[in-house]
C-alpha positions in Angstrom: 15.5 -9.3 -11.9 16.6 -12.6 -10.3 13.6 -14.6 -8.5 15.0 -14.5 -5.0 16.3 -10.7 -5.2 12.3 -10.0 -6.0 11.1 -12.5 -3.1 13.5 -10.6 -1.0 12.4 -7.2 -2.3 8.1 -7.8 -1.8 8.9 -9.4 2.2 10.6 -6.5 2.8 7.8 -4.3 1.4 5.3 -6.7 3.4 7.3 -5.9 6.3 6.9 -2.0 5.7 2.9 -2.3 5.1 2.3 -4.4 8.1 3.5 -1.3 10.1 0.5 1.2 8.4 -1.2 2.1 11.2 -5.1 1.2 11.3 -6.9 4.1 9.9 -4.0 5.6 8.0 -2.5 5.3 4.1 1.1 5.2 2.3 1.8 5.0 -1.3 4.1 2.9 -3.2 6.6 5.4 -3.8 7.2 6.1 -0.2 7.7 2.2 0.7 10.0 1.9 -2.7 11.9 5.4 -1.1 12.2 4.1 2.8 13.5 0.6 1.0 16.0 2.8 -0.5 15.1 2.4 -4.3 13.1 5.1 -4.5 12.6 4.6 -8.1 10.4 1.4 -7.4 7.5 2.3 -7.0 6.4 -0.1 -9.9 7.6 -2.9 -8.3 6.2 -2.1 -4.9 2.8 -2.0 -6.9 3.8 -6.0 -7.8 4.3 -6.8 -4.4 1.5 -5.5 -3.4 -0.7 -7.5 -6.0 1.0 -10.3 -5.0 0.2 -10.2 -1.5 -3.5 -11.4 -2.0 -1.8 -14.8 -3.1 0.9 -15.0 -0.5 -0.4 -13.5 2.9 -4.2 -12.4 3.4 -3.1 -10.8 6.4 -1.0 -7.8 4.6 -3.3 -5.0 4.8 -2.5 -4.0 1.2 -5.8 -1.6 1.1 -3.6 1.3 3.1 -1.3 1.1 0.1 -2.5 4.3 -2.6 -1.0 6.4 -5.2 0.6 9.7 -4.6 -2.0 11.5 -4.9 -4.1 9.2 -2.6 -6.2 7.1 -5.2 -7.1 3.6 -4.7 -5.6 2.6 -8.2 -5.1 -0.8 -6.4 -8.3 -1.9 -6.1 -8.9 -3.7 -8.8 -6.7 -6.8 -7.2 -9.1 -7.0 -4.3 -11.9 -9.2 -4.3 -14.9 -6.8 -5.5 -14.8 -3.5 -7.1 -15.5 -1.9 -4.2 -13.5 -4.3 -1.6 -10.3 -1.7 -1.2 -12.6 1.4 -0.8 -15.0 -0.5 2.1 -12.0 -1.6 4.0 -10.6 2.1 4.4 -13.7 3.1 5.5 -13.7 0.0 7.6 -11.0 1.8 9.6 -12.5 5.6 9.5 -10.6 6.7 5.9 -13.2 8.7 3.9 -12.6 7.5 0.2 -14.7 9.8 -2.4 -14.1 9.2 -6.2 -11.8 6.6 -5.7 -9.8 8.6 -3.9 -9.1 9.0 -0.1 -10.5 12.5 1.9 -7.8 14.5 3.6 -4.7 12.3 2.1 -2.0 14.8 3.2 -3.4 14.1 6.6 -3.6 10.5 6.9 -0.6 10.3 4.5 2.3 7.5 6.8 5.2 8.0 5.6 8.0 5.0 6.8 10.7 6.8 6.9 9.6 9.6 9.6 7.0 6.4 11.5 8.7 5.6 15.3 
């Protein structure tokens, strides 16, 4: 992929993320779907690890997998970093993995 069309691609995710409400999550596919590649999820996962380097103030810790695991939070600054910032906010994360995902689940393409 050409260098600018990927700096393009991650502000546009970091544009997406910075709209996750306090106290909620969204996953990488649903950013790569509302960005209209919904087969991207990989690369939204890039951004995202990216975005400790870039801009401190994207709150990449709302970011999870589908099925609501913090497989991300290995890029923050402890083990445990990702986890105590959701809970930070009121998200219940047990196993790695966030309590009652389907009802903090934002998804972009249905936010106001």
């Amino acid at each position: 992929m050409n260098p600018h069309k990927a700096d393009s691609f991650f502000q546009k995710v970091y544009e997406v993320v910075r709209r996750v409400p306090r106290g909620r999550v969204t996953t990488y596919g649903a950013i790569a779907a509302y960005l209209g590649s919904k087969g991207s999820a990989r690369m939204v996962g890039w951004a995202m690890n990216h975005s400790h380097k870039t801009d401190p103030d994207i709150p990449a810790h709302r970011v999870v997998n589908r099925n609501g695991v913090l497989t991300g939070k290995h890029h923050f600054g402890t083990h445990r970093m990702m986890q105590q910032l959701l809970e930070n906010e009121g998200v219940v994360v047990i196993s790695d993995k966030v309590r009652h995902f389907d009802a903090l689940f934002w998804d972009p393409g249905k936010a106001r």
